[in-house]
PyMOL CGO cylinders between C-alpha atoms (Angstrom):
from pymol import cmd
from pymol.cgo import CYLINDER

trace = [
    CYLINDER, -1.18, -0.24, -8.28, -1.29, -3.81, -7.91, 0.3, 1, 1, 1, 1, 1, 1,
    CYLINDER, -1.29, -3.81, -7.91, -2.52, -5.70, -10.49, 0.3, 1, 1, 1, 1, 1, 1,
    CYLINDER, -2.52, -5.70, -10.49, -5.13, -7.17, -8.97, 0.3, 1, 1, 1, 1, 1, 1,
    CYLINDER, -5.13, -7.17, -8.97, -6.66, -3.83, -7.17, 0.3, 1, 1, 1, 1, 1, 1,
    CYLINDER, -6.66, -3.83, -7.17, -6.71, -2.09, -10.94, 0.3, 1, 1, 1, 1, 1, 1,
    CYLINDER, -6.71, -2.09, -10.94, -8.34, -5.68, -12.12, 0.3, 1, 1, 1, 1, 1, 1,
    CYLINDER, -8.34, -5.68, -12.12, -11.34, -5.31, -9.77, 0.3, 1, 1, 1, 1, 1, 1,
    CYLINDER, -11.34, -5.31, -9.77, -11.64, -1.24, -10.37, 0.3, 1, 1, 1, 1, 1, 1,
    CYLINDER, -11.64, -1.24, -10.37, -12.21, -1.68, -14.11, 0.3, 1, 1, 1, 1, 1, 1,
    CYLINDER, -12.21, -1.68, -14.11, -14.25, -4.62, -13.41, 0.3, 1, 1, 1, 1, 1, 1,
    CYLINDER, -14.25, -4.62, -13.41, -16.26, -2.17, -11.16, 0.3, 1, 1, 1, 1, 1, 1,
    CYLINDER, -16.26, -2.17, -11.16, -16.91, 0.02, -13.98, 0.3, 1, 1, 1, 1, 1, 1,
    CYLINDER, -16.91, 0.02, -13.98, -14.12, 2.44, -13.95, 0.3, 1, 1, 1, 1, 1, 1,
    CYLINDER, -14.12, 2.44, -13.95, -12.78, 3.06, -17.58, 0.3, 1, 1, 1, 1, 1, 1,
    CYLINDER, -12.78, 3.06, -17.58, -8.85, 2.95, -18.11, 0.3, 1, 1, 1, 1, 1, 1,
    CYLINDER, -8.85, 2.95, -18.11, -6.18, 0.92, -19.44, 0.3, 1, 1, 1, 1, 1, 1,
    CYLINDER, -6.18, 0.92, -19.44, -3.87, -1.31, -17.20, 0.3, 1, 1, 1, 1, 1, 1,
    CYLINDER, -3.87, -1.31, -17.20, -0.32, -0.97, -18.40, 0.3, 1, 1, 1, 1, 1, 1,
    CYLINDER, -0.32, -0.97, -18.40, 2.00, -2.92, -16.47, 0.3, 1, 1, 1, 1, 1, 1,
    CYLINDER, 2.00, -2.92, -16.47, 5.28, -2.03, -15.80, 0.3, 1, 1, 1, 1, 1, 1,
    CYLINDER, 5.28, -2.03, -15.80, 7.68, -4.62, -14.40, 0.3, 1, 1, 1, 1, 1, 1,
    CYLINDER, 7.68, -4.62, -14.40, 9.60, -3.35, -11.59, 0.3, 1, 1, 1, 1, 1, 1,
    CYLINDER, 9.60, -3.35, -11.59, 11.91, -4.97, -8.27, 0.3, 1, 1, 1, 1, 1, 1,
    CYLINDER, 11.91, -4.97, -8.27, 10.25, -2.51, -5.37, 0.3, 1, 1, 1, 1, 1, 1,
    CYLINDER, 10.25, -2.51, -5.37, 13.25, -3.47, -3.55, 0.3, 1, 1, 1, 1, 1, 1,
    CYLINDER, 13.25, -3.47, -3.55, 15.35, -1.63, -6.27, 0.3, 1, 1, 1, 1, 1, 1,
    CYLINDER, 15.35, -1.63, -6.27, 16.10, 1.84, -6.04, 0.3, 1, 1, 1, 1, 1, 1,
    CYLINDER, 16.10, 1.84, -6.04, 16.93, 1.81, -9.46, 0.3, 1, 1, 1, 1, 1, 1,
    CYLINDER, 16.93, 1.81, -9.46, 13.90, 0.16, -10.83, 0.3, 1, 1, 1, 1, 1, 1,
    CYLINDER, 13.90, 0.16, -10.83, 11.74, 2.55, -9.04, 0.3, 1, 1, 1, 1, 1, 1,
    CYLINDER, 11.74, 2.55, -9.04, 13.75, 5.94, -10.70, 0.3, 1, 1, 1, 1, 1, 1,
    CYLINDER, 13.75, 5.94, -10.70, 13.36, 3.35, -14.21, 0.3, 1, 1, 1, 1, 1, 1,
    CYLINDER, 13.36, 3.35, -14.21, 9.55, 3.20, -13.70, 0.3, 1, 1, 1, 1, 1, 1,
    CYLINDER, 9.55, 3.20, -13.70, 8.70, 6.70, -12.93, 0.3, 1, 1, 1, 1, 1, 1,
    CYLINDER, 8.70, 6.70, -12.93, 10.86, 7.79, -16.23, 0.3, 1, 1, 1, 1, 1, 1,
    CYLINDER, 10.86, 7.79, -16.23, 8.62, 5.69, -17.97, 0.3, 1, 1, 1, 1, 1, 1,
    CYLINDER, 8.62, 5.69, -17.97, 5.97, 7.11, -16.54, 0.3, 1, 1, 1, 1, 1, 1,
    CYLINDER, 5.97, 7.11, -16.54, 7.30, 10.42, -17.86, 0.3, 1, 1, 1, 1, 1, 1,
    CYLINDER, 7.30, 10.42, -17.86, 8.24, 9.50, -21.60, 0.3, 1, 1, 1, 1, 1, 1,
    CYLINDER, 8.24, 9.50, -21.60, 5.16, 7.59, -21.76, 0.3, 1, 1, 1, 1, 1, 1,
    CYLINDER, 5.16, 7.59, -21.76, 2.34, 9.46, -19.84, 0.3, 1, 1, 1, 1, 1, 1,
    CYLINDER, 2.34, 9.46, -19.84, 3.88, 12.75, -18.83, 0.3, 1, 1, 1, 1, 1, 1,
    CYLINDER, 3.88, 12.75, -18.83, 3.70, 11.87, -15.37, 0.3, 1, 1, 1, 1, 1, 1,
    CYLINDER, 3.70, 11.87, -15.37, 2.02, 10.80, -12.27, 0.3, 1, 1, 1, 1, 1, 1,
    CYLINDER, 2.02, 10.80, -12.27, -1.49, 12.71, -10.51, 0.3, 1, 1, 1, 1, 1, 1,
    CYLINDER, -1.49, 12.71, -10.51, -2.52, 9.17, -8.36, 0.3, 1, 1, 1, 1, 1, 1,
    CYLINDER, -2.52, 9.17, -8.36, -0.15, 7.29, -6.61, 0.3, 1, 1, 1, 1, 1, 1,
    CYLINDER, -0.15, 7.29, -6.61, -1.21, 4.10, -4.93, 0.3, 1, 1, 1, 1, 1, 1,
    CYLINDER, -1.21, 4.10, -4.93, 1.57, 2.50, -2.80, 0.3, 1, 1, 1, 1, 1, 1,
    CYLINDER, 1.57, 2.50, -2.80, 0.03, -1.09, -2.59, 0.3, 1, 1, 1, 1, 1, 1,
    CYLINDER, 0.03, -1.09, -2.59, 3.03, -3.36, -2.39, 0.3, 1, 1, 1, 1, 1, 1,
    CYLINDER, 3.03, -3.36, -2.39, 4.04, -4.84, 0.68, 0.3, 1, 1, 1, 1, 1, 1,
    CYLINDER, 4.04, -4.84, 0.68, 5.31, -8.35, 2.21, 0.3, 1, 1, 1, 1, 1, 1,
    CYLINDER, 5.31, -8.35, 2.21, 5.70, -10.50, 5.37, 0.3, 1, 1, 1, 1, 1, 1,
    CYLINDER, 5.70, -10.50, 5.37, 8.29, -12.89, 6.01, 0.3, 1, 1, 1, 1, 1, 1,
    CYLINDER, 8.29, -12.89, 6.01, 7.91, -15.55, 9.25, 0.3, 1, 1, 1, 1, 1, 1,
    CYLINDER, 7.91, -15.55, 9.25, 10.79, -13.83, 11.23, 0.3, 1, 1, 1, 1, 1, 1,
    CYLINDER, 10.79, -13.83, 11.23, 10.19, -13.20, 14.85, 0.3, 1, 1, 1, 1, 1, 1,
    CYLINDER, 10.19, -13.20, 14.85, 12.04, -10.38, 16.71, 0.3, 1, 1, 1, 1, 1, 1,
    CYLINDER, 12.04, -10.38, 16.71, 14.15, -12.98, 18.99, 0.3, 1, 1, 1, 1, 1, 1,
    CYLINDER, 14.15, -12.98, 18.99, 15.27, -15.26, 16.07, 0.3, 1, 1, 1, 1, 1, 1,
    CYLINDER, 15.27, -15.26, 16.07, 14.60, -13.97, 12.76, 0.3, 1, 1, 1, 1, 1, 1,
    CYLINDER, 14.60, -13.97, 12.76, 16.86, -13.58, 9.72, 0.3, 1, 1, 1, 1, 1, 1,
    CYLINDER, 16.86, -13.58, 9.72, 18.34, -10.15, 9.18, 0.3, 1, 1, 1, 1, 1, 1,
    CYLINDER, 18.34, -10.15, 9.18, 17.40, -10.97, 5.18, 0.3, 1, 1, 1, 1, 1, 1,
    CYLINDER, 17.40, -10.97, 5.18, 14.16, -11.11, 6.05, 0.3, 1, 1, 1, 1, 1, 1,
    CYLINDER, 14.16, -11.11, 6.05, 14.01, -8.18, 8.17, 0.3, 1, 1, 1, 1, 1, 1,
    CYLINDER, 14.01, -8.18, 8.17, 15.69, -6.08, 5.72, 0.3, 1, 1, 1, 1, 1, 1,
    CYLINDER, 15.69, -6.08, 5.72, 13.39, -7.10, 2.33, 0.3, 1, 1, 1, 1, 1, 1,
    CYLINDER, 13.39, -7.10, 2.33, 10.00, -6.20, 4.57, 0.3, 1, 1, 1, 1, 1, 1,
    CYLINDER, 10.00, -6.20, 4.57, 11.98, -2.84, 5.44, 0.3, 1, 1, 1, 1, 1, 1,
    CYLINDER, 11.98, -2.84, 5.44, 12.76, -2.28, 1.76, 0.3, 1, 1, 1, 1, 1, 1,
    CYLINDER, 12.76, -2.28, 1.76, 9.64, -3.07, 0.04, 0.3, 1, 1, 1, 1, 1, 1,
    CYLINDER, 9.64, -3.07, 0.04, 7.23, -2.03, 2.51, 0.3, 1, 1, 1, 1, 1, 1,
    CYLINDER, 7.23, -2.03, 2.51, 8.81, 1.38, 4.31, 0.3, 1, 1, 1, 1, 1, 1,
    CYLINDER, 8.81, 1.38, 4.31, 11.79, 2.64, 1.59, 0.3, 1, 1, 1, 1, 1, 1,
    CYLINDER, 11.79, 2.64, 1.59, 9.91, 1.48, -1.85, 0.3, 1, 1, 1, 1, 1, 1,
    CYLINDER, 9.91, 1.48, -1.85, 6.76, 3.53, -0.39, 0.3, 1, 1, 1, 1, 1, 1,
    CYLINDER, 6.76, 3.53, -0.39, 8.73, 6.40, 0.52, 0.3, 1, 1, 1, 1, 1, 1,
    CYLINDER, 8.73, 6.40, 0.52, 10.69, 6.50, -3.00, 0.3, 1, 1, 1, 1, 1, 1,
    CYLINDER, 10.69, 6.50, -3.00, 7.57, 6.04, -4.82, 0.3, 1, 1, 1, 1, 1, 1,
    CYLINDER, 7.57, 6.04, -4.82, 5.72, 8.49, -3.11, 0.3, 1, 1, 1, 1, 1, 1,
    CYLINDER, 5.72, 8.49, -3.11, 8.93, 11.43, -3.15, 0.3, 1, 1, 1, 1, 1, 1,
    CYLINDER, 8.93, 11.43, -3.15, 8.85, 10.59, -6.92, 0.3, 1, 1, 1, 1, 1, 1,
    CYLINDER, 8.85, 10.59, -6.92, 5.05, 11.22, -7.35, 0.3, 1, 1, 1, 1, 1, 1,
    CYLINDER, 5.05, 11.22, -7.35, 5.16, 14.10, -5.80, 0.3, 1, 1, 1, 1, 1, 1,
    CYLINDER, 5.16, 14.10, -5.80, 8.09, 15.59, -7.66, 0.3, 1, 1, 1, 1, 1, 1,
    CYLINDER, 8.09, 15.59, -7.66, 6.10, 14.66, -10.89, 0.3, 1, 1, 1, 1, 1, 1,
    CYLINDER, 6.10, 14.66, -10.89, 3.04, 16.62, -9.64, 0.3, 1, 1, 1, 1, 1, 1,
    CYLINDER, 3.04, 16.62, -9.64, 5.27, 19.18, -8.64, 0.3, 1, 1, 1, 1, 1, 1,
    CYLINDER, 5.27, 19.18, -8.64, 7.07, 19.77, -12.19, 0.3, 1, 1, 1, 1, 1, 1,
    CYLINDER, 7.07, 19.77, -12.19, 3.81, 19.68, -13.88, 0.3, 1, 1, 1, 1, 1, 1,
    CYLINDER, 3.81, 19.68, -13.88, 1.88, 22.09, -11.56, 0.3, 1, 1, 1, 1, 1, 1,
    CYLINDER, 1.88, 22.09, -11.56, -0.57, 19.43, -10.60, 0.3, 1, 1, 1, 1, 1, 1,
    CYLINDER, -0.57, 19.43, -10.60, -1.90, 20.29, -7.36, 0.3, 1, 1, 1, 1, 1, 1,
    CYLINDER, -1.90, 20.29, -7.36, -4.86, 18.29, -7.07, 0.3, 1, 1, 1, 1, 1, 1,
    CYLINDER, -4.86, 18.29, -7.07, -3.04, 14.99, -6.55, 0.3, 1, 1, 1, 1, 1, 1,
    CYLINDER, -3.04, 14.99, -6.55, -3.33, 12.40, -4.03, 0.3, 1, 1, 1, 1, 1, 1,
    CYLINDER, -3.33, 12.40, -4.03, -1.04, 9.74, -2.25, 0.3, 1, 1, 1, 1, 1, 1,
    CYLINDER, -1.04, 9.74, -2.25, -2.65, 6.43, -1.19, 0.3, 1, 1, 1, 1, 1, 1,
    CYLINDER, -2.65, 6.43, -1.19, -0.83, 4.20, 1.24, 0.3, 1, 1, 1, 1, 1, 1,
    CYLINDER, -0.83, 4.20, 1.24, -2.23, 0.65, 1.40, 0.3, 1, 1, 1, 1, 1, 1,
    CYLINDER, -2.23, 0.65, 1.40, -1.46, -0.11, 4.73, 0.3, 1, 1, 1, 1, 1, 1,
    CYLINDER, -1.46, -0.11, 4.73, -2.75, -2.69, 7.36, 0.3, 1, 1, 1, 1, 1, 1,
    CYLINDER, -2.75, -2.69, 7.36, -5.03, -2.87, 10.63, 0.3, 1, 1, 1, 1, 1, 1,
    CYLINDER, -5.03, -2.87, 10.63, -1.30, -4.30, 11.28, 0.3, 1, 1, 1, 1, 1, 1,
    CYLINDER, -1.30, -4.30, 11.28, -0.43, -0.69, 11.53, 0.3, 1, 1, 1, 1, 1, 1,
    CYLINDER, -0.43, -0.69, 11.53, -2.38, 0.43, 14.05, 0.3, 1, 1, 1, 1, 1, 1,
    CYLINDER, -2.38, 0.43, 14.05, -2.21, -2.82, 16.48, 0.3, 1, 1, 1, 1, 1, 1,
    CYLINDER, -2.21, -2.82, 16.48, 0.34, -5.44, 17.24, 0.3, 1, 1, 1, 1, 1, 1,
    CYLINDER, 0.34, -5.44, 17.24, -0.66, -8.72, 16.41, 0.3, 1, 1, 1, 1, 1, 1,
    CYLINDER, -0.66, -8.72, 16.41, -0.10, -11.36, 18.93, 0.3, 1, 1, 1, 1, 1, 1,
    CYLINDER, -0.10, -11.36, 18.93, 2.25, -13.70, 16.85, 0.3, 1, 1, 1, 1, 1, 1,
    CYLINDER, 2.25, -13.70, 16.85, 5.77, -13.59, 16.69, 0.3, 1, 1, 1, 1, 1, 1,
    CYLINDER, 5.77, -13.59, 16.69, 5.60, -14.45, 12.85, 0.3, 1, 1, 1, 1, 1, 1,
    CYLINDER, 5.60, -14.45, 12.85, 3.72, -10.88, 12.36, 0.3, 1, 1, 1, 1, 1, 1,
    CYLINDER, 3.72, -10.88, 12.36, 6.10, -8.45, 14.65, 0.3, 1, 1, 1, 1, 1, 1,
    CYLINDER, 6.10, -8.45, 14.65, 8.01, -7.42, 12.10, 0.3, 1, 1, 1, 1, 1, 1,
    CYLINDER, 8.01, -7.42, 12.10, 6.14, -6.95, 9.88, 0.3, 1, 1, 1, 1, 1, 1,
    CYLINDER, 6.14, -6.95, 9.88, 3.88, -4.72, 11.72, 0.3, 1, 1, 1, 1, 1, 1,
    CYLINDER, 3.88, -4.72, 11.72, 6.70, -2.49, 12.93, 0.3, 1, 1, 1, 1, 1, 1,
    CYLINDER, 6.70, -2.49, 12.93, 6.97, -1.41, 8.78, 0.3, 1, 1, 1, 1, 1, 1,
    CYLINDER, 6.97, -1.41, 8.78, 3.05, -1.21, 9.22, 0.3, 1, 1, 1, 1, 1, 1,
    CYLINDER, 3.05, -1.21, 9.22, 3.47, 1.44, 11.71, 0.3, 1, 1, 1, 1, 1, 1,
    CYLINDER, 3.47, 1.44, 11.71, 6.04, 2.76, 9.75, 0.3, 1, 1, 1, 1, 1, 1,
    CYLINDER, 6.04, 2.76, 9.75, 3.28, 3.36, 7.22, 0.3, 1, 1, 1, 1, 1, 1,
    CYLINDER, 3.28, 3.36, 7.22, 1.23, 5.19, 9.50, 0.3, 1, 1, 1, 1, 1, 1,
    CYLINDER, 1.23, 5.19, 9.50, 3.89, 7.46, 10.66, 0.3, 1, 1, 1, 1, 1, 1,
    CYLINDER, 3.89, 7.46, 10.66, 4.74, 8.43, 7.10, 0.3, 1, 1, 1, 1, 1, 1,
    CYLINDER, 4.74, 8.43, 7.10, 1.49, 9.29, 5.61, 0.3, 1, 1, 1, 1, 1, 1,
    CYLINDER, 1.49, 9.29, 5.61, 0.70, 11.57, 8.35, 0.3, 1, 1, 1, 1, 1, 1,
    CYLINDER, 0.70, 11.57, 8.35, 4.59, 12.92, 7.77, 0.3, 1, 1, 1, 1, 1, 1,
    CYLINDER, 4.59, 12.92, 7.77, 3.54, 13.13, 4.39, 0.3, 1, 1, 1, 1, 1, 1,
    CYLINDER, 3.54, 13.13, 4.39, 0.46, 15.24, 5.00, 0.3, 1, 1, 1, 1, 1, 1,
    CYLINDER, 0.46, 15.24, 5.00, 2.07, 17.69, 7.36, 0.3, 1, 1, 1, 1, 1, 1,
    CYLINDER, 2.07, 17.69, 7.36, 5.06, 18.27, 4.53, 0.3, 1, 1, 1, 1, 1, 1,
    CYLINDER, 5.06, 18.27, 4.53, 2.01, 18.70, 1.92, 0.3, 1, 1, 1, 1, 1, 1,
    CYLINDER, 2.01, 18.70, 1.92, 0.62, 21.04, 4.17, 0.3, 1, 1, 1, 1, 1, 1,
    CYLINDER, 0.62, 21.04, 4.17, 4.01, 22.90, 4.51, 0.3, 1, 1, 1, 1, 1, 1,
    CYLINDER, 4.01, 22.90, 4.51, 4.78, 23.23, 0.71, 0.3, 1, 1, 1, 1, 1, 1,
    CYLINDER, 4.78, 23.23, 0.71, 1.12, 24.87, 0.41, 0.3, 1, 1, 1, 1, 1, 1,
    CYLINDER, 1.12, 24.87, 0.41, 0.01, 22.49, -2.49, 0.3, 1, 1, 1, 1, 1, 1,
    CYLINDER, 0.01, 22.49, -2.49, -4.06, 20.66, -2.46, 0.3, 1, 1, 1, 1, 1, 1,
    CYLINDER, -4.06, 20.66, -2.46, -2.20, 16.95, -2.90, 0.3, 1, 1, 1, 1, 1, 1,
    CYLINDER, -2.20, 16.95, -2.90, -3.66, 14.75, -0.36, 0.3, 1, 1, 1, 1, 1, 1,
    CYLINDER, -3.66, 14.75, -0.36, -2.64, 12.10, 1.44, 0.3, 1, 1, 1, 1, 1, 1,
    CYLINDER, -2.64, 12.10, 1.44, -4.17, 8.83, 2.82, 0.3, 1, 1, 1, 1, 1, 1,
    CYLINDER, -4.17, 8.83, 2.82, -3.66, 5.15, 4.49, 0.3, 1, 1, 1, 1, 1, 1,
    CYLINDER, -3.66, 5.15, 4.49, -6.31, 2.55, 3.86, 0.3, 1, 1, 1, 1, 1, 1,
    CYLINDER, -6.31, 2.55, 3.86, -5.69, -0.07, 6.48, 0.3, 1, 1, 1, 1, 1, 1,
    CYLINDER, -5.69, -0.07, 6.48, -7.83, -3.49, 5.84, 0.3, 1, 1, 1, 1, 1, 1,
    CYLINDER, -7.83, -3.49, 5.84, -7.31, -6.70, 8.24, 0.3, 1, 1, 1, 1, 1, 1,
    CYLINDER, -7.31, -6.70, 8.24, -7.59, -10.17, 6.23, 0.3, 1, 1, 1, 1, 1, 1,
    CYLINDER, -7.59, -10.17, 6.23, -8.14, -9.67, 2.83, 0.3, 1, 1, 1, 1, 1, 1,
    CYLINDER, -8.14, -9.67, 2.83, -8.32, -12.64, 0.68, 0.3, 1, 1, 1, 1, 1, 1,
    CYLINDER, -8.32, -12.64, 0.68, -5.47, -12.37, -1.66, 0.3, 1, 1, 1, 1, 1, 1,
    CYLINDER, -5.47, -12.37, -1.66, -2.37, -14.74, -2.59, 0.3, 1, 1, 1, 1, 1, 1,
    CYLINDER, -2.37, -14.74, -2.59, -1.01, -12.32, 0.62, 0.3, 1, 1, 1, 1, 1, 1,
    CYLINDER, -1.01, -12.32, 0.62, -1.11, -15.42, 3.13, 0.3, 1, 1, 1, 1, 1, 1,
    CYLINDER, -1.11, -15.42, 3.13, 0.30, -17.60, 0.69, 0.3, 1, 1, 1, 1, 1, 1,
    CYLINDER, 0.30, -17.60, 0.69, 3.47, -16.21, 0.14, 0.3, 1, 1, 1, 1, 1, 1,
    CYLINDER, 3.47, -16.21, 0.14, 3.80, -15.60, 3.72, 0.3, 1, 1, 1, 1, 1, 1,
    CYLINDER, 3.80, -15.60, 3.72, 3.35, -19.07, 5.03, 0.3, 1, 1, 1, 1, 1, 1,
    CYLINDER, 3.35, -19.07, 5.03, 4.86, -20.23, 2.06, 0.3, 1, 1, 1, 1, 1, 1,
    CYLINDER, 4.86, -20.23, 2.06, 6.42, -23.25, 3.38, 0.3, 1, 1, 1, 1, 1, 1,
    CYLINDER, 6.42, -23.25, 3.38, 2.62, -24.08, 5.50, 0.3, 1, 1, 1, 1, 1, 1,
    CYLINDER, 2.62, -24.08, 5.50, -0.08, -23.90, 2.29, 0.3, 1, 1, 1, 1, 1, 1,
    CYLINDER, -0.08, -23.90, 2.29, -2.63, -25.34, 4.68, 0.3, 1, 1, 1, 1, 1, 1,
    CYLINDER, -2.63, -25.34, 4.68, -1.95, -22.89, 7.38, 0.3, 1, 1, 1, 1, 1, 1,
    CYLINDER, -1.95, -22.89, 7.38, -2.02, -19.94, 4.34, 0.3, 1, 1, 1, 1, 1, 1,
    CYLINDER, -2.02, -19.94, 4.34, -5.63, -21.58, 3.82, 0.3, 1, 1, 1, 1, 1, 1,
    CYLINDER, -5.63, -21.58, 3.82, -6.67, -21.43, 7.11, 0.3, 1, 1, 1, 1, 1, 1,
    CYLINDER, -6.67, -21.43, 7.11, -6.55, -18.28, 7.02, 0.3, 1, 1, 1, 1, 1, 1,
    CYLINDER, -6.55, -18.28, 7.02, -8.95, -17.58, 4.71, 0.3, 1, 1, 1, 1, 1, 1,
    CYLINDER, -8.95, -17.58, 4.71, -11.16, -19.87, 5.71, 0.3, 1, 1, 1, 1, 1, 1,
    CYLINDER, -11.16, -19.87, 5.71, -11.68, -19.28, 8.89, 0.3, 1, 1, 1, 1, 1, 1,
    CYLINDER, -11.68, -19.28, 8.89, -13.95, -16.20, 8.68, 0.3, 1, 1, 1, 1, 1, 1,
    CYLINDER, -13.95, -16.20, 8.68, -15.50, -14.16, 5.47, 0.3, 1, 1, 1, 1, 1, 1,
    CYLINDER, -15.50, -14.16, 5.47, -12.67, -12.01, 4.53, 0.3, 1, 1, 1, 1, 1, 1,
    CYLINDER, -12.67, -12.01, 4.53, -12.57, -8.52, 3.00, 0.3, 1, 1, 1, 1, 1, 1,
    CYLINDER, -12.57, -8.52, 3.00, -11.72, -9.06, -1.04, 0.3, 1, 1, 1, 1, 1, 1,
    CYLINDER, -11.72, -9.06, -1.04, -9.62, -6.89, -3.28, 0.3, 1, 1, 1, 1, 1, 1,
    CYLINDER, -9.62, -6.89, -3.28, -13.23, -5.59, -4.70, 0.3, 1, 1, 1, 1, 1, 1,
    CYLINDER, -13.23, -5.59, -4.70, -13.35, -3.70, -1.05, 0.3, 1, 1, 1, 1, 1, 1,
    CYLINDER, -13.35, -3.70, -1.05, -10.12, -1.93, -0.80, 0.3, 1, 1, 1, 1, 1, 1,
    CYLINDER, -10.12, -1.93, -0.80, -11.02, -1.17, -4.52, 0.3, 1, 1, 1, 1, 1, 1,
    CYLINDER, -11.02, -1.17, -4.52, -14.21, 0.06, -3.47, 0.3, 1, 1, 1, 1, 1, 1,
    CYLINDER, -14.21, 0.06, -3.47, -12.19, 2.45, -0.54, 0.3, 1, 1, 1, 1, 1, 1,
    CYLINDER, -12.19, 2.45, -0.54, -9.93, 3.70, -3.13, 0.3, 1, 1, 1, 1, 1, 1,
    CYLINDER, -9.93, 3.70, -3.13, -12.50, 5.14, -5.35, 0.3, 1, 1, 1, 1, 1, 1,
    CYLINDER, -12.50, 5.14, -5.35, -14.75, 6.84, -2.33, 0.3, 1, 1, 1, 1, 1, 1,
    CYLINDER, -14.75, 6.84, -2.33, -11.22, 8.19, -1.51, 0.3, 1, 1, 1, 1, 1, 1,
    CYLINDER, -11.22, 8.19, -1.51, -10.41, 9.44, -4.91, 0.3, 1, 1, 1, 1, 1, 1,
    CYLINDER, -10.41, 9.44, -4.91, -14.22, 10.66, -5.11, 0.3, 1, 1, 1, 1, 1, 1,
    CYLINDER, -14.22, 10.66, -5.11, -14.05, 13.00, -2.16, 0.3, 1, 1, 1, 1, 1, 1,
    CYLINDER, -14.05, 13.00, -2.16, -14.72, 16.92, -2.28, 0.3, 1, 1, 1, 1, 1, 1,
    CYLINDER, -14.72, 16.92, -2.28, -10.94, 18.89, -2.94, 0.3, 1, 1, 1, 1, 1, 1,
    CYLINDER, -10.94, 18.89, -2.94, -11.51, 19.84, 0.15, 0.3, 1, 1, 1, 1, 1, 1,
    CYLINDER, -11.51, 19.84, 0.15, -11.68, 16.75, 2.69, 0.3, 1, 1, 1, 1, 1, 1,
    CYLINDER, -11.68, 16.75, 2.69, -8.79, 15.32, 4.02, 0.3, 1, 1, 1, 1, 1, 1,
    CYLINDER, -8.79, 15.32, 4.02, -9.35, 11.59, 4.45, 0.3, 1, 1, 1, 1, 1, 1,
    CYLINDER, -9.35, 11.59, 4.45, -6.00, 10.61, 6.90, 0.3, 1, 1, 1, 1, 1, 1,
    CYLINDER, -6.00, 10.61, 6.90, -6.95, 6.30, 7.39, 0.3, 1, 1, 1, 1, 1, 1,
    CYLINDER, -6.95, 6.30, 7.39, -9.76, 3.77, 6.64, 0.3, 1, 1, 1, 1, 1, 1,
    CYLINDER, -9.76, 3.77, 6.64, -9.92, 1.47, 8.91, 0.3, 1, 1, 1, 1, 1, 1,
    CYLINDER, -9.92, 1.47, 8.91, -11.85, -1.64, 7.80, 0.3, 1, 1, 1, 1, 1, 1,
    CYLINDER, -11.85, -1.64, 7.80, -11.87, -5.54, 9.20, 0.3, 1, 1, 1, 1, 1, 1,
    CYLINDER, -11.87, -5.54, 9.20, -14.39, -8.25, 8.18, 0.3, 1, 1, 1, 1, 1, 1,
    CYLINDER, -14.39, -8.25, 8.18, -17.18, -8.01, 10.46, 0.3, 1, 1, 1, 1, 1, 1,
    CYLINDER, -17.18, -8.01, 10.46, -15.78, -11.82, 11.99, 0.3, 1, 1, 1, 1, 1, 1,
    CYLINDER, -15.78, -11.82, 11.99, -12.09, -10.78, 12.66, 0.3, 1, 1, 1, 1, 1, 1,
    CYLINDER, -12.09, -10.78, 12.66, -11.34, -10.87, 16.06, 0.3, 1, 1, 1, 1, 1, 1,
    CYLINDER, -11.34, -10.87, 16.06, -8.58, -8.61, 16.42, 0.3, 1, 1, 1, 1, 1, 1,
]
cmd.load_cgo(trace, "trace")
């Protein structure tokens, strides 16, 4: 869980401890490193929240391949290890009352119209595609774990930042051009999620500030 989503759930009330864990999502090998921690440490993994992701400026017609590749990485193949591990750990430990939660986008379920956002919104997709993958495979192997996309538009985080990176004013912009969602929101979704009945099946939140336009 990003630091800063577990920051505003315990700030919201909800007991726990925050224990990081450095780890390169980009890194096969980190990820496998994490989740034996996870193991050794705290026997394993019931809630798995898949909330890292990145955009790089790199249009379809003239974009770097490096580019291309880390959003590919971090936001489609470090979701997809994290979540095959999770699942493996519920499975070992008979836990069958877990529940997979992709942070995904609005940006998954619409193409923005900027060439700096393509890409990125093709792994977006790509989110989309594999949660409900995931939930017909859950469904398959006969186990309660659910699974779920939460898909916000702007939310103000240092997400704009590192994206425009090189354009701070243009990062700023951003935010300030409308009230956006904040991390206490997606928070918020997480925990109605998490506080559902065993038996509903939440597939996507969809949620914008009220002044987004697209």
């Amino acid at each position: 869980m990003h630091r800063k989503l577990a920051a505003e759930c315990q700030s919201a009330g909800y007991s726990g401890t925050l224990i990081p864990y450095k780890c390169d999502l980009s890194c096969e090998e980190d990820i496998l490193s994490m989740f034996s921690a996870i193991k050794t440490l705290h026997q394993g993994v019931d809630v798995c929240i898949n909330n890292a992701g990145l955009a790089h400026n790199e249009p379809l017609l003239s974009g770097k391949t490096d580019g291309w590749r880390n959003m590919i990485d971090v936001n489609v193949l470090a979701l997809s290890i994290c979540t095959r591990e999770a699942y493996q750990s519920m499975k070992e430990r008979n836990v069958d009352d877990g529940h997979i939660i992709n942070i995904n986008s609005m940006g998954g379920h619409r193409m923005v119209p900027s060439a700096d956002e393509h890409f990125y919104c093709a792994t977006k997709y790509a989110v989309t595609a594999l949660t409900e993958g995931l939930r017909q495979e859950l469904r398959e192997a006969k186990t309660h774990i659910r699974a779920t996309c939460i898909s916000p538009g702007i939310v103000e985080t240092e997400f704009a930042f590192r994206h425009h990176n090189s354009d701070p004013e243009k990062a700023a912009a951003v935010y300030e051009s409308i009230k956006c969602l904040k991390a206490q929101d997606i928070a918020s979704a997480v925990t109605y999620v998490l506080g559902t009945p065993p038996h509903v099946q939440i597939g996507d939140v969809q949620m914008r500030p009220v002044e987004q336009v697209s």
